[in-house]
C-alpha positions as CSV (number, residue, x, y, z in Angstrom):
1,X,149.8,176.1,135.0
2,X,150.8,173.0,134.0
3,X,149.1,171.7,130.4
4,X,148.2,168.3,132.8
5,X,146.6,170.4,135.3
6,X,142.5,170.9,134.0
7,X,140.4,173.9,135.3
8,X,138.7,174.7,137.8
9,X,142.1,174.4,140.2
10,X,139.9,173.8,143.3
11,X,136.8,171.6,144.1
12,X,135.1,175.1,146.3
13,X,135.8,177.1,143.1
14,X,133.6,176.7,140.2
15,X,134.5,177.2,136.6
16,X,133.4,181.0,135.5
17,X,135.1,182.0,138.9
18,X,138.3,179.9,137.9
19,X,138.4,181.5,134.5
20,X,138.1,184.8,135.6
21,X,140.5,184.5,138.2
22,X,143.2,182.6,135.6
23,X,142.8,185.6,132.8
24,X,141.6,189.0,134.6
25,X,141.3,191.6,132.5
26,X,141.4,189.4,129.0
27,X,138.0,188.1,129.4
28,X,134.9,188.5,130.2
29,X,133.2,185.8,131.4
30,X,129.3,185.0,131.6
31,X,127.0,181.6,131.8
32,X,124.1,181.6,130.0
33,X,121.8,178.4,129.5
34,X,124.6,175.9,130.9
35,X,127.2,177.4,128.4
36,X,130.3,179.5,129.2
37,X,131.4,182.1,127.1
38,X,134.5,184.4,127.5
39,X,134.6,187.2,125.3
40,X,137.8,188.8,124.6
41,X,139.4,191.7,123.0
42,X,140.8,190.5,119.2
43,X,144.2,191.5,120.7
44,X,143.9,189.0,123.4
45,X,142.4,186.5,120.9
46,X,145.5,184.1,120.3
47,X,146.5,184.4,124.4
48,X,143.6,183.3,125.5
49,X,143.1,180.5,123.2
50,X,146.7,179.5,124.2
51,X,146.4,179.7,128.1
52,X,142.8,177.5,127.2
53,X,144.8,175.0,125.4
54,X,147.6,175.1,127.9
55,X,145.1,174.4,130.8
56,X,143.7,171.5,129.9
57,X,141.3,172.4,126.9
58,X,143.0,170.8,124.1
59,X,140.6,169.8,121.7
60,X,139.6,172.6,118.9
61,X,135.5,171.4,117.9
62,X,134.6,174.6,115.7
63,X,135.2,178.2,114.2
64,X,132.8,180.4,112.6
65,X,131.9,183.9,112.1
66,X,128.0,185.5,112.8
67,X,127.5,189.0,110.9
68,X,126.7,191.9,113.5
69,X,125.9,195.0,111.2
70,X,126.4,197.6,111.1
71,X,129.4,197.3,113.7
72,X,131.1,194.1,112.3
73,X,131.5,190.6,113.1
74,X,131.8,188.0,116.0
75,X,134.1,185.3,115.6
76,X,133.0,182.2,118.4
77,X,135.4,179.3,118.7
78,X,134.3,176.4,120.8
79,X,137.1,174.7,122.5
80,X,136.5,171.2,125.1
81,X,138.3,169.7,128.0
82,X,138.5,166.2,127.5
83,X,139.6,165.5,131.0
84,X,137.2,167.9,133.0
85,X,134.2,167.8,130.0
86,X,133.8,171.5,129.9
87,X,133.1,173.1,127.0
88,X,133.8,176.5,125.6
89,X,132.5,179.3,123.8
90,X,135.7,181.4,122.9
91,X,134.3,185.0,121.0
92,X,135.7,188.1,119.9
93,X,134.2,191.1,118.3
94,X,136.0,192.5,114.5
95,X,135.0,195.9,112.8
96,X,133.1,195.7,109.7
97,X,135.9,198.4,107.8
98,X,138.7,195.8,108.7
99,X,137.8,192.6,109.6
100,X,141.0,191.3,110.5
101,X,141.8,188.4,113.6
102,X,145.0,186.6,114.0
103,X,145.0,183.2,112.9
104,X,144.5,180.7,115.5
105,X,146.3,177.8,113.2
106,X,149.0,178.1,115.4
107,X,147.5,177.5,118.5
108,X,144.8,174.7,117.0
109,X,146.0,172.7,114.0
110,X,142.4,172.2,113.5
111,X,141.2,176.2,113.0
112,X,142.9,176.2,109.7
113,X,139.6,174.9,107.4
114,X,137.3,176.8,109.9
115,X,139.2,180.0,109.1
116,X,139.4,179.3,105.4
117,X,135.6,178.9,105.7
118,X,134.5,181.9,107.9
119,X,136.9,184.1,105.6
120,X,135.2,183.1,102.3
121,X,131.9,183.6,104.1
122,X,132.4,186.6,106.0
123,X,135.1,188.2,104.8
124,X,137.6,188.2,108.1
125,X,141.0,187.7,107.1
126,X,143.0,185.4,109.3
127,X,146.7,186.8,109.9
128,X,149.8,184.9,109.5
129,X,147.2,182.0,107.9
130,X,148.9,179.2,106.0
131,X,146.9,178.9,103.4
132,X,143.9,181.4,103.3
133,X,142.2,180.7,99.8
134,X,138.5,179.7,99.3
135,X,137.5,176.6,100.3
136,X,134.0,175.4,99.7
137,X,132.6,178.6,96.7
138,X,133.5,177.9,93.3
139,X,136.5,180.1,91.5
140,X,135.3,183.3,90.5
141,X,132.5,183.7,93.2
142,X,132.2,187.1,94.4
143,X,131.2,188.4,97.6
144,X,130.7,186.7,100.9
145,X,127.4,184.6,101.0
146,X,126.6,184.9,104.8
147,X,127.0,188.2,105.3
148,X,123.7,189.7,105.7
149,X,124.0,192.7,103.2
150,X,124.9,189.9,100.6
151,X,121.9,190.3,97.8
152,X,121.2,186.8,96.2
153,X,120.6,186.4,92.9
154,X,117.6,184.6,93.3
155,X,115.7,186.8,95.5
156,X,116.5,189.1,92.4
157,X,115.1,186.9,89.6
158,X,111.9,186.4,91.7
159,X,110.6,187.9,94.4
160,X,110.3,186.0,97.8
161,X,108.2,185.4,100.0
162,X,104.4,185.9,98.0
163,X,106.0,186.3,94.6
164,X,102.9,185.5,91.8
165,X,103.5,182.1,89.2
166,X,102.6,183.1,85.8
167,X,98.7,183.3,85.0
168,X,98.0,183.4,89.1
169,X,95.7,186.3,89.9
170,X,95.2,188.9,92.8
171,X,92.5,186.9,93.9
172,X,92.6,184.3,96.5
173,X,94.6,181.1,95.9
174,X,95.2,179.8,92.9
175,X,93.6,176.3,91.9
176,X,95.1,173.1,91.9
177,X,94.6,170.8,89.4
178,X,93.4,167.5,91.2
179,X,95.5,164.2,89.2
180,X,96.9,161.4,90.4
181,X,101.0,160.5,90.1
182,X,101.6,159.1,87.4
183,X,101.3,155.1,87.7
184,X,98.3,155.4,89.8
185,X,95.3,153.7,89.0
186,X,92.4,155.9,88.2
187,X,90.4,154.3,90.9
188,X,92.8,154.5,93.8
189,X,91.9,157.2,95.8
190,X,89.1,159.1,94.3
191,X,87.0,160.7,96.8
192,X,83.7,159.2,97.4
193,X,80.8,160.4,95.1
């Protein structure tokens, strides 16, 4: 297929059918909600995103991981068809023990800060990445913040949700004192006697 030539390749023919006919066995494809997702094996990751690019869907919108414990992670791309105005969900399933997917930089110039991001939040290394170094955490940080076995620190300082403020009893709510801001007049909005 030519990279001119968009999908589906026939008007009777609709767009899951044409996907599952154009990569067989690579991907699964489903519709859920008006969105189309293919899910493929992380060996197949880079040709699929390839033959999608080739066939018309050429612009890269986003990358991202979603934490699946205890069996690993998905990585979703979302890929767009300018011509035919078809979007894409593009996912992939990695283990938890070695989180590793080949870099997609290659494929899609625009992957490379996506990647960058989804390995210093998740953890899944990008083979054969340019430049795979944290991007957004400062130097030093340790861990991977999205991941939902990461503990944060303030969730260990102070309990959450329900957590008591100092002086606060067992008993009902505690009391608000009633003042104004500061700059309001006393007599602005004090309730009716």
């Amino acid at each position: 297929m030519s990279p001119s030539e968009s999908l589906p390749v026939s008007p009777s023919e609709s767009l899951p059918e044409s996907l599952s006919a154009r990569f067989g066995e690579r991907a699964q494809v489903s519709e859920s909600f008006g969105e189309i997702t293919l899910d493929v094996a992380a060996g197949d990751w880079i040709a699929v995103l390839t033959g999608l690019r080739d066939s018309g869907y050429a612009f890269f919108d986003w990358l991202t991981g979603v934490d699946d414990p205890p069996e690993g992670f998905f990585v979703v791309a979302n890929v767009y068809d300018p011509h035919a105005r078809h979007r894409l969900l593009v996912r992939t399933h990695v283990p938890r023990a070695a989180p590793r997917l080949p870099s997609a930089v290659g494929v899609y110039r625009g992957a490379d800060w996506h990647e960058r991001e989804t390995f210093e939040m998740f953890g899944v290394i990008f083979e054969d990445h340019p430049n795979l170094v944290p991007l957004l955490l400062p130097d030093g940080f340790e861990g991977h913040p999205l991941r939902k076995d990461f503990i944060l620190a303030a969730r260990v300082a102070k309990q959450w949700p329900g957590a008591k403020e100092p002086g606060e009893s067992g008993h009902g709510a505690p009391s608000r004192r009633k003042t104004l801001p500061p700059g309001v007049p006393a007599d602005w909005g004090a309730p009716d006697a």
